[in-house]
C-alpha positions in Angstrom: 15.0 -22.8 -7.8 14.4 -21.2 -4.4 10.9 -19.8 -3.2 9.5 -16.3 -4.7 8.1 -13.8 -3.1 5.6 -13.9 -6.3 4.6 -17.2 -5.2 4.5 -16.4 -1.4 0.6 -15.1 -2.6 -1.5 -18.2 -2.1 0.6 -19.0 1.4 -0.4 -15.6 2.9 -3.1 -15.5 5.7 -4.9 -13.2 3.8 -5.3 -15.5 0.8 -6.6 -17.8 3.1 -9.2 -15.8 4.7 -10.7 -13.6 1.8 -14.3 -12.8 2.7 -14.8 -11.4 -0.9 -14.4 -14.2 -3.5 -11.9 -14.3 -6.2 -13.3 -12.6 -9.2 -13.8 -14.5 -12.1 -14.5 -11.4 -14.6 -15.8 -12.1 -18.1 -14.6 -13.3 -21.4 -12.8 -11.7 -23.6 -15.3 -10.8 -26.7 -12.0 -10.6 -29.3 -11.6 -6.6 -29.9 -13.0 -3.8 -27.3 -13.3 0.1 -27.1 -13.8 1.5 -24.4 -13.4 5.4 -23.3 -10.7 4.5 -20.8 -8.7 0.9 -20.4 -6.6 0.1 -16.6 -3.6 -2.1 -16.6 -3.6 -3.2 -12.9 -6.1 -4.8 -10.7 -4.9 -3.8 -7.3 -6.0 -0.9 -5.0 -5.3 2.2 -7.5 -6.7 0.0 -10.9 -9.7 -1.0 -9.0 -10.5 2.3 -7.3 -10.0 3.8 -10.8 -12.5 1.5 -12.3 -15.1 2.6 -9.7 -14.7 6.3 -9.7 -14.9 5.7 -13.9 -17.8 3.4 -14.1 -19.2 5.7 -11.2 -19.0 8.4 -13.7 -20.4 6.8 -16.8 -16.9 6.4 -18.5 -16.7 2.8 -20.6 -13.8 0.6 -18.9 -12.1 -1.9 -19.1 -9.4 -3.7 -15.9 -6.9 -5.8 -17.2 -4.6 -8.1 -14.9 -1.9 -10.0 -15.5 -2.9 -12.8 -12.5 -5.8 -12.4 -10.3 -7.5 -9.4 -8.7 -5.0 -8.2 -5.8 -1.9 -10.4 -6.8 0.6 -8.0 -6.4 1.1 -5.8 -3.3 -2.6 -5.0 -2.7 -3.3 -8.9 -1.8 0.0 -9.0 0.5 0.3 -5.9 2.7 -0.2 -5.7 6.4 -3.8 -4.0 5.9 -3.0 -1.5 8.0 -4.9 1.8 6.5 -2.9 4.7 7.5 -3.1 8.7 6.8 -0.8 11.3 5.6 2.2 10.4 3.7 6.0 10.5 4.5 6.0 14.6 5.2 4.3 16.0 7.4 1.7 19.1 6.7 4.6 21.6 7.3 6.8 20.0 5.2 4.5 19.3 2.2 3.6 23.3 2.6 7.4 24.1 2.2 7.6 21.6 -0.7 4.6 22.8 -2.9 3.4 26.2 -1.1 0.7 26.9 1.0 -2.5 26.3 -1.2 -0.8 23.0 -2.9 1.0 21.8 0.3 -2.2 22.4 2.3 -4.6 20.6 -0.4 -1.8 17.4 -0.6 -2.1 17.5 3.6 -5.9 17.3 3.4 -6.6 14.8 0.8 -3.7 12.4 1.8 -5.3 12.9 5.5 -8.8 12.2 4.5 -7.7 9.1 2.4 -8.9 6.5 5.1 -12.3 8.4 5.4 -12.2 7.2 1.4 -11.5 3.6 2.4 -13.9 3.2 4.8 -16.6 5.3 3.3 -16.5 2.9 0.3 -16.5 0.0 2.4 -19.7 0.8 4.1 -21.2 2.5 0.4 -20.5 -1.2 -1.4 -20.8 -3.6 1.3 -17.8 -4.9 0.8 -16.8 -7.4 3.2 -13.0 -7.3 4.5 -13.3 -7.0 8.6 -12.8 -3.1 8.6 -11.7 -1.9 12.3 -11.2 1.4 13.1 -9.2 1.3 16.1 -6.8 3.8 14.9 -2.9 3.7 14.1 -0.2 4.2 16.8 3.5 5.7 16.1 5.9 4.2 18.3 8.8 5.7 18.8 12.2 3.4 19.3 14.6 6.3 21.0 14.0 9.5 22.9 15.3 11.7 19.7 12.8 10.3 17.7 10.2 10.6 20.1 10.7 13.8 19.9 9.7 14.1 15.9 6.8 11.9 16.6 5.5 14.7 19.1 5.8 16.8 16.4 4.1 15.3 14.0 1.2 14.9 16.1 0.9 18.5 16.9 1.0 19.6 13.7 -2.4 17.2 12.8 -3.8 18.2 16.2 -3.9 22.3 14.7 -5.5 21.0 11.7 -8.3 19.7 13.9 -7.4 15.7 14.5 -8.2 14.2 18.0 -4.6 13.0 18.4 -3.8 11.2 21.6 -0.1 11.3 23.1 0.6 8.1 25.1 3.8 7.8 27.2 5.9 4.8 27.3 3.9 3.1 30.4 0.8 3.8 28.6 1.9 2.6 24.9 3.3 -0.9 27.0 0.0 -1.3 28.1 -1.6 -0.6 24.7 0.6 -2.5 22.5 1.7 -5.1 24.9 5.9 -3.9 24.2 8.1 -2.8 26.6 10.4 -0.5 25.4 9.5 2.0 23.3 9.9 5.6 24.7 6.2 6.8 23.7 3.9 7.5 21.0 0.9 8.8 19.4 -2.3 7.8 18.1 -3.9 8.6 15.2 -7.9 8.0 15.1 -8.0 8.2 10.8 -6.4 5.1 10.7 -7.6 1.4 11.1 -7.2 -2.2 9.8 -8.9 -3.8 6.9 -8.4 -7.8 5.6 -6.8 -6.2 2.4 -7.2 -9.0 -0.1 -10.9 -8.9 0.2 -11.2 -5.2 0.1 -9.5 -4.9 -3.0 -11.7 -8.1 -4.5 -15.2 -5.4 -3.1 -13.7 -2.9 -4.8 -13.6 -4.7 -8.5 -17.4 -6.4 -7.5 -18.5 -2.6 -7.2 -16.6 -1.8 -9.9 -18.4 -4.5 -12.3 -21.5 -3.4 -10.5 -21.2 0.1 -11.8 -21.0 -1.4 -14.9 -16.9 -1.6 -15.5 -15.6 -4.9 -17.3 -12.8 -6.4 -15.5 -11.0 -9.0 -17.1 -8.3 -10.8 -15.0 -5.9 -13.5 -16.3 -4.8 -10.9 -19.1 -1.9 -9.2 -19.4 -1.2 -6.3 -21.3 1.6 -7.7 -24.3 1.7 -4.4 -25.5 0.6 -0.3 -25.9 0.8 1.9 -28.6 -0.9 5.2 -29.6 -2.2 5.0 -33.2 -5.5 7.6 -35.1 -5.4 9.6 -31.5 -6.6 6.3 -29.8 -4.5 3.5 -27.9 -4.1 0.6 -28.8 -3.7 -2.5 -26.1 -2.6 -6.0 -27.5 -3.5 -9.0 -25.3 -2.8 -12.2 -26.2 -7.1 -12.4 -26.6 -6.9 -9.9 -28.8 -7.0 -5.9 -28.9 -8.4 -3.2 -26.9 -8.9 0.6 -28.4 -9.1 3.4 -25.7 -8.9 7.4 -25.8 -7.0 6.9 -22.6 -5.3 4.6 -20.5 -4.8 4.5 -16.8 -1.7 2.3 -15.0 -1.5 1.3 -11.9 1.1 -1.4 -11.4 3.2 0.5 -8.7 5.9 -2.1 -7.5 4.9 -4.9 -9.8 5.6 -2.7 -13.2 8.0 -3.6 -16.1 9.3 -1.6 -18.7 7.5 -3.1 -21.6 4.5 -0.8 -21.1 5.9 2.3 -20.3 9.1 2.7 -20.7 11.2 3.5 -17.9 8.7 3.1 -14.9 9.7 0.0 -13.3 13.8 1.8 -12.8 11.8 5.0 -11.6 10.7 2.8 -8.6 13.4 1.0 -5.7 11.5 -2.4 -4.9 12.0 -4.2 -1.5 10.2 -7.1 0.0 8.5 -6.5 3.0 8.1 -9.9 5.4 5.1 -10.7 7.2 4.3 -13.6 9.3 1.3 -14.8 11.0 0.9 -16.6 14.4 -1.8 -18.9 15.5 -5.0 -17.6 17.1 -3.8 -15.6 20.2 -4.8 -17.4 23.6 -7.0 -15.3 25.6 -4.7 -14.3 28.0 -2.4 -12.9 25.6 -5.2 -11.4 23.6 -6.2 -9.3 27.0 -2.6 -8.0 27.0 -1.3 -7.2 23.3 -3.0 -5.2 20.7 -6.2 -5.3 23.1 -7.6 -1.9 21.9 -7.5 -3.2 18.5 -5.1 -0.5 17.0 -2.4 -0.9 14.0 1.0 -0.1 15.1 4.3 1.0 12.9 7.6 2.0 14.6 9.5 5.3 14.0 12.8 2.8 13.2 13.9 3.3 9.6 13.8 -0.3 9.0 10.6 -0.5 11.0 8.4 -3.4 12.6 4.6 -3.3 11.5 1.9 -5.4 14.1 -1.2 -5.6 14.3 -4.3 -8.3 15.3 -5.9 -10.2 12.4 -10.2 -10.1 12.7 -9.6 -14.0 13.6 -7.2 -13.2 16.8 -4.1 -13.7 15.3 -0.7 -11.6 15.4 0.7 -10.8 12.4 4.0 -9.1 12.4 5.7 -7.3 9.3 9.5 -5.3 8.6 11.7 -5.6 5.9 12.8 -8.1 3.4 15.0 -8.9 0.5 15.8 -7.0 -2.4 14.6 -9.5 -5.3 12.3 -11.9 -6.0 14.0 -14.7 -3.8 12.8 -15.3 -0.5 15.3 -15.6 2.1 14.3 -18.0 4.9 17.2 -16.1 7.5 15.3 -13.1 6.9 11.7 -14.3 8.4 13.9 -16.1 11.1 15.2 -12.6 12.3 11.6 -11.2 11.8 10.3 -14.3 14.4 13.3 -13.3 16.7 12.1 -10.0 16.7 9.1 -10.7 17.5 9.9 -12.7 20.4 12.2 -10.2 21.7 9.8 -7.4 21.8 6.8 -9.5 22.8 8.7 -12.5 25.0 5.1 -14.0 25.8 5.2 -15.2 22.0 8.0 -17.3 22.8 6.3 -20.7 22.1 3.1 -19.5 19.9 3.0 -21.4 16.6 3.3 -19.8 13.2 1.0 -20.6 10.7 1.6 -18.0 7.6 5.0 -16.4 6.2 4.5 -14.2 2.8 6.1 -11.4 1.2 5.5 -8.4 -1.5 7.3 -6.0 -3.2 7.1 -2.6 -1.9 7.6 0.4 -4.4 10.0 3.0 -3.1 10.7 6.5 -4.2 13.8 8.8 -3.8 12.0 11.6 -2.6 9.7 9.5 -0.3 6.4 10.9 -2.1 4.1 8.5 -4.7 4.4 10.1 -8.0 2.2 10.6 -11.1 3.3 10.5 -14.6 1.6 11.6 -18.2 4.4 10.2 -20.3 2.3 10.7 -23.5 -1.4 12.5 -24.1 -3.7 10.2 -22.7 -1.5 7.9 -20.4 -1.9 8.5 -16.9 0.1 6.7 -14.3 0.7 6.4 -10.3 2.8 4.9 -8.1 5.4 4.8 -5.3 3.5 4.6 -2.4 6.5 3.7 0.3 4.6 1.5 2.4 1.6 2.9 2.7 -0.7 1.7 0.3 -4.0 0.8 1.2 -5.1 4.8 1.6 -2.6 6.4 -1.0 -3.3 3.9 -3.9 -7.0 4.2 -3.5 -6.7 7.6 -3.0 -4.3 7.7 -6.6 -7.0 5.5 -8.1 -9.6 8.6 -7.9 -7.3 11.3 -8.8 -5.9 9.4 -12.0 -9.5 8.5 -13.1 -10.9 12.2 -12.4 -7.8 13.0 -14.7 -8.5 10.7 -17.2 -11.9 11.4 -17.9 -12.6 14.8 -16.8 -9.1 16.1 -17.2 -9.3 17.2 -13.5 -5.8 17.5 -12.0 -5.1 16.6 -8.7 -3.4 18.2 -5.9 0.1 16.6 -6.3 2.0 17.6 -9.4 2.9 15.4 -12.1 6.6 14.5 -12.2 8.8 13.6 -15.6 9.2 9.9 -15.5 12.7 9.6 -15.6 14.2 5.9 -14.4 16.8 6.0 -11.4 20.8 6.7 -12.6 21.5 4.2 -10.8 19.1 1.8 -10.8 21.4 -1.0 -12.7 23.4 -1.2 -9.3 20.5 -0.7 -6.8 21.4 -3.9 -5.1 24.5 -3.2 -3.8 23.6 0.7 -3.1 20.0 -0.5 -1.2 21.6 -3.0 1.2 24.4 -0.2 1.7 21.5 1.6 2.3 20.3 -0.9 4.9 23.4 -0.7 6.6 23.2 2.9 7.3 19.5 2.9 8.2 20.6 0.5 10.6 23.3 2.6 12.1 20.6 5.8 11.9 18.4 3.1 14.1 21.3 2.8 16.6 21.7 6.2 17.2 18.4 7.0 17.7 17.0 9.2 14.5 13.3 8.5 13.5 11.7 8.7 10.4 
């Protein structure tokens, strides 16, 4: 059997660098009940936990592996505003009080972040350099300026760099120009979702990793959770497994998500010279290319370079080769640095490009689908669905009817046509 992206965890820089220790969590007393139970120990599960304990609700966090094992221990840690429309667009999509409440709370989600880094201590490198948009052609240049206009009205100090400026900030040649956003920064992801579950255990919340859910069912207006320790009673339950879902639990949410890997790898510490010259500012970077390159420096000097990977579990060793040549293209200096670190994770995709919550049954609140930005969004999903949960607050973005993909069965084929196209869209120009 060929390498997994699920076992790619423990060869990831970040895995190797936590700050935060694993946590160990408690034993298992036989039977619980609790006002709320999580299944899910990354970013949204943990947040949820927080904002619950936080708010004198009983709970209990319930992983399948250990504390940020799926995408929330293998992103890029890149902590990014706003989601995949822009304020205009989420105005036209929901209306003007809706669309403008989405805009502001999905634009404030790295003040969350960072505000509950400093509020728990938790150690994970936070940097907040800020996150530039480069754009790949001169028509998508063109929506990038746009995009940064429209936060600039709504009162964000957005900066505009041209291409000689953005070569000298990023240390790439080539791209046609840019923004800046200030919101945004970088974070050693791994240990900030490991801070998040010690502050959640702090406030009193019971996590128990190591424990997967076998089984949910609603029975005398209470749920019922079967482990293989034993059973859990809850008046609600909160899930936040995003791309690493099945369909045991819920039915139907792991084919209302599109899964792809995305690749990162992770070079040796950067020589001084080539420190002064790429990434020197600090900043987080993301390309306007559909199938886009992700960069950014590591708190320990490093480079570590991200874009897209299989679909599946399989790792596919060509893949990170054309991710290294990439690299070296864009950045020739890297030409003879080592490599020290190659991972992957599954990224959960959805059609419409916006994360989505679900109340499949009274009681059962679920989030997802956060397209590649996950760090703010699921932490951000993590509040609302535990407000929800407990206080029955609803949040700004509507709940959606989980309903799987038509054709999810055949979303191989159709994704890597998919690829194809974006490819051809990157040719010509188009940005996202």
């Amino acid at each position: 059997m060929g390498a997994s992206s699920a076992a790619s965890f423990k060869q990831s820089l970040w895995y190797e660098t936590a700050q935060e220790p694993a946590i160990l969590g408690t034993s298992f007393p036989g039977s619980m009940d609790v006002d709320v139970a999580i299944v899910g120990g990354g970013f949204a599960g943990c947040s949820a936990a927080l904002t619950l304990a936080e708010s004198g609700a009983s709970v209990a966090l319930f992983e399948s592996q250990e504390i940020g094992f799926g995408a929330s221990g293998r992103n890029g840690g890149q902590v990014i505003p706003g989601a995949k429309y822009d304020p205009s667009e989420l105005i036209a999509k929901f209306g003007q009080e809706r669309g403008d409440a989405i805009a502001n709370a999905v634009g404030g989600a790295p003040d969350l972040v960072f505000d509950l880094i400093t509020r728990h201590d938790i150690c994970c490198s936070p940097k907040r350099a800020g996150w530039i948009q480069a754009a790949h052609a001169p028509m998508a240049l063109k929506r990038v300026l746009q995009r940064a206009e429209e936060w600039r009205q709504r009162g964000v100090d957005v900066e505009v760099l041209d291409a000689a400026t953005l070569a000298k900030r990023t240390g790439v040649h080539g791209y046609c120009g840019g923004w800046r956003d200030p919101r945004a920064g970088t974070i050693q992801p791994l240990s900030f979702v490991r801070g998040l579950a010690r502050a959640a255990i702090a406030a009193g919340a019971q996590i128990f990793p190591q424990s997967p859910v076998r089984s949910m069912k609603q029975e005398e207006g209470r749920w019922l959770l079967t482990l293989p320790q034993g059973e859990v009673r809850a008046r609600a339950v909160v899930v936040g497994t995003d791309a690493y879902s099945d369909d045991r639990l819920v039915p139907g949410l792991s084919r209302s998500l599109l899964l792809v890997q995305s690749i990162q790898l992770a070079t040796e510490v950067l020589p001084d010279e080539l420190a002064k010259r790429i990434l020197p500012g600090g900043e987080c970077i993301s390309e306007t290319r559909r199938l886009a390159f992700y960069f950014r420096r590591s708190p320990d000097g490093r480079l570590v370079f991200g874009g897209r990977g299989a679909v599946g579990d399989a790792l596919r060793p060509n893949l990170f080769d054309s991710l290294l040549g990439a690299m070296k293209r864009m950045i020739p200096e890297l030409a003879d640095i080592k490599i020290t670190h190659r991972w992957s994770g599954q990224v959960g995709l959805t059609l419409d490009g916006l994360p989505h919550i679900h109340e499949p049954a009274p009681g059962l609140f679920v989030g997802g689908g956060y397209n590649g930005r996950g760090i703010a969004l699921a932490t951000l999903m993590g509040q609302w669905l535990a407000y929800r949960a407990h206080a029955g607050t609803p949040p700004p973005l509507e709940r959606t009817k989980l309903a799987p993909i038509p054709w999810h069965a055949a979303r191989k084929p159709i994704i890597a046509a998919g690829i194809a196209w974006a490819w051809t869209q990157d040719r010509m120009g188009f940005g996202s």
